[in-house]
C-alpha positions in Angstrom: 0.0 0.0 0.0 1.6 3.5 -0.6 1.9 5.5 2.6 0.3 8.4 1.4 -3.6 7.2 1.3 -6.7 7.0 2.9 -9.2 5.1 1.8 -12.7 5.0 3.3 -16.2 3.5 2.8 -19.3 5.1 3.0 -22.6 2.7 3.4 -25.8 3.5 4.4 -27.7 1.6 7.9 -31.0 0.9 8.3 -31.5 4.7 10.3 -32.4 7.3 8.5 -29.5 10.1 8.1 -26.8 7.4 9.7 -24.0 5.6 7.8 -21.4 3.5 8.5 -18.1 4.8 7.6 -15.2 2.4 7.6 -11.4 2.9 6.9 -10.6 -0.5 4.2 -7.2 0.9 4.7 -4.9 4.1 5.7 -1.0 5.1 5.5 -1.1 4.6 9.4 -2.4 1.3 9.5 -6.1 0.0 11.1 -9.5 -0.5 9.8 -11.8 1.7 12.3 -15.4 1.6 12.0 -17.5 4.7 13.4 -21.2 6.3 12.3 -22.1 9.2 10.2 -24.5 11.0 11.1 -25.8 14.1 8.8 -29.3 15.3 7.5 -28.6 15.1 3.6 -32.0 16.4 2.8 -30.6 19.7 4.7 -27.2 19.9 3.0 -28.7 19.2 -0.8 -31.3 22.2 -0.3 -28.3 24.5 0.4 -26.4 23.8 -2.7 -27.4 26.9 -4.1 -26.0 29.0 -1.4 -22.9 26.8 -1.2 -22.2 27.1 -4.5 -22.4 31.2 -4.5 -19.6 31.2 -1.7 -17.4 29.1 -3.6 -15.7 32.0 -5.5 -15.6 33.9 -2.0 -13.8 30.6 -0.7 -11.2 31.1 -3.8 -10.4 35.0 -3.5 -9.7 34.8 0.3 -8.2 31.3 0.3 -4.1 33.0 0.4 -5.2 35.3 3.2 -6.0 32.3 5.4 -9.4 33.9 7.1 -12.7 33.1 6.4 -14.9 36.2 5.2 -18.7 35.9 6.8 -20.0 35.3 3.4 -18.3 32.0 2.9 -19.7 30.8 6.8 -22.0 28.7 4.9 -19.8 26.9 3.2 -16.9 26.6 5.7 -19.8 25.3 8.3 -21.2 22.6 6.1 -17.6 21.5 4.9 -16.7 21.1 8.9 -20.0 19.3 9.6 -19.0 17.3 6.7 -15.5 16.4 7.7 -16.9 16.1 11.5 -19.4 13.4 10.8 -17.2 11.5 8.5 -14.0 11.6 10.6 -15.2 10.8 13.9 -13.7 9.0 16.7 -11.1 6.3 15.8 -11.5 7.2 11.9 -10.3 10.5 12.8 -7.7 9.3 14.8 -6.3 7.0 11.2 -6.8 10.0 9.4 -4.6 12.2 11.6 -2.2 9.8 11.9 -1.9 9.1 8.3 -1.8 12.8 7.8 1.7 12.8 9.8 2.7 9.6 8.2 2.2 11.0 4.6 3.8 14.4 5.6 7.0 12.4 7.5 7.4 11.2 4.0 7.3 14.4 2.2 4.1 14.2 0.0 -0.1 14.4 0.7 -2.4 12.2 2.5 -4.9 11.1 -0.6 -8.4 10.7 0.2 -10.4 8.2 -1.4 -13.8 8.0 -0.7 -16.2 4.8 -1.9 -19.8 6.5 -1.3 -21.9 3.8 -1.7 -25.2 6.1 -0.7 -26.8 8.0 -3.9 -27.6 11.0 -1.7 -24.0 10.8 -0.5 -22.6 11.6 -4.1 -24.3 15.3 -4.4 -22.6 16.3 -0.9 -19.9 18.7 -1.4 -17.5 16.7 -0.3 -14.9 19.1 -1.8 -15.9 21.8 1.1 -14.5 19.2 4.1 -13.4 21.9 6.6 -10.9 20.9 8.7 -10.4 22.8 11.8 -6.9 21.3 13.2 -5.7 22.6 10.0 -7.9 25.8 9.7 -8.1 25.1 6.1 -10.5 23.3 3.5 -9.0 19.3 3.3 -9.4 19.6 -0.6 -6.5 22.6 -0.4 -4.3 20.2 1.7 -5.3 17.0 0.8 -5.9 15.2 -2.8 -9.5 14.3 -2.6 -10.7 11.4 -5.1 -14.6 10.2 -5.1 -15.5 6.6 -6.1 -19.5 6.5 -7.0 -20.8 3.1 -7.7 -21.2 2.6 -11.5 -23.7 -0.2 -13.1 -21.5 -0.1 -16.1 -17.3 1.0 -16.6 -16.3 0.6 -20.0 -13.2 -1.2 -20.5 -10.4 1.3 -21.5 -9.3 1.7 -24.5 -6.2 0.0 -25.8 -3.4 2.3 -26.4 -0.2 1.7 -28.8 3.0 3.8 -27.4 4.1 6.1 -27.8 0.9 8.1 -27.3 0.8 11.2 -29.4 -1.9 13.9 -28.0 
């Protein structure tokens, strides 16, 4: 496994607004198991206001401070990265964070979301408040979505030419 990734699953339980998030594996070693817990109906209805303070998030992100009119966004990326790293999962995640950054590179963050309503979720906006910063801007951050179909990929003759 390289020591610069993090790779978690998301599925749903049988509770409304309550997943189980579970590490399959991480830089730092462990498979911890904890509950998410977030009203998605709640978070998709402010898309449209999260979306608007996305360009305020990009103007003020050298200055390091958070003007009031990207709150929104900044408090639903934190509730975000609160309910998915929680207990022990936060713990592997830290960890792996120093791991990675011992080694000199990025924690990469893979996340299997195996929820529909889990794929429209900004996941991009994951505040993290250790770090004061939005995860995306430290951290690569890679989605997988459950597909019915993946095409096979196309066969490729090197050199390529583009």
């Amino acid at each position: 496994m390289l020591s610069n990734e993090i790779e978690v699953e998301v599925t749903p339980l049988d509770r409304a607004g309550e997943y189980e998030v579970r590490v399959i594996r991480a830089a730092s070693g462990g498979a911890p198991r904890a509950t998410l817990r977030l009203d998605v109906h709640r978070l998709l209805g402010m898309r449209g206001t999260l979306g608007s303070t996305v360009l305020a998030s990009a103007a003020h992100a050298r200055s390091g401070r958070v003007p009031a009119d990207e709150r929104p966004l900044r408090d639903a990326g934190q509730e975000l990265f609160d309910g998915l790293f929680t207990g022990a999962v936060r713990e592997t995640y830290r960890s792996s964070v120093a791991l990675a950054r011992d080694h000199g590179t990025r924690l990469r963050v893979v996340l299997h979301l195996e929820a529909p309503e889990l794929s429209a979720l900004p996941w991009e906006a994951m505040w993290d408040p250790q770090e004061h910063a939005y995860l995306c801007r430290k951290e690569p951050l890679v989605r997988h979505v459950p597909a019915l179909y993946t095409p096979d990929p196309l066969p490729v003759t090197p050199p390529l030419r583009i």
